[in-house]
N, C-alpha and C positions, 0 to 999 in steps of 0.2 A: 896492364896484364903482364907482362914484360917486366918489369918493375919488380911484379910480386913475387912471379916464377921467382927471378933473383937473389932475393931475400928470403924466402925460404930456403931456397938450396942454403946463403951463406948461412943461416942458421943449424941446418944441418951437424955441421964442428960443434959449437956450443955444444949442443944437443947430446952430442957423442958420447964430450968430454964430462958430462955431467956437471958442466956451468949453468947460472943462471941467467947469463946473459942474451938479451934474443932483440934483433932491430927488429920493428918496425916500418909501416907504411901507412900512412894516414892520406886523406884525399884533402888535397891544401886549402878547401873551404870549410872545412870543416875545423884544420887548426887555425885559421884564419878566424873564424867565429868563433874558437875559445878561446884562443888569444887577446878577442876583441869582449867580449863577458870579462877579463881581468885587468879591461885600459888599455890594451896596447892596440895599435896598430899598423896594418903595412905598409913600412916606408923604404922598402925595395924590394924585388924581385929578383933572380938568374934563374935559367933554366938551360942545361947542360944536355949532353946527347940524353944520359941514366939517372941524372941527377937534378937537384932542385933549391936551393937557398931562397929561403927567405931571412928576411932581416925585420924584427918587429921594436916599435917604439913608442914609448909612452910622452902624448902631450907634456911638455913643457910647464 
C-alpha cells in the first residue's frame, strides 16, 4: 500500500510536465506468471526496505 501511495505521488511530475512516462506496480506473482507464459523463470530474488528485483531466466 505504501508502495503505491509512492508511485503515484512520483508520477505526479510526469503528469504535470505533460510527459508520457508513468511507473508502475505490479504484484510480483503476477509478473512472475507472465514472465513464466514467455519461458522464463525466477532465478533470483532481493527485496529491499521500498524496493524489489527480480532477476528472470530462460532454460538453457
Amino acid at each position: 500500500m505504501v508502495t503505491r501511495a509512492a508511485i503515484a505521488l512520483a508520477n505526479v511530475w510526469p503528469r504535470l510536465r505533460g510527459w508520457k512516462f508513468r511507473a508502475y506496480v505490479h504484484p510480483t506473482h503476477v509478473v512472475v506468471a507472465a514472465a513464466a507464459g514467455e519461458g522464463l523463470a525466477l532465478a533470483e530474488r532481493r527485496v529491499g526496505l521500498v524496493w524489489q528485483m527480480l532477476v528472470l531466466a530462460r532454460d538453457a
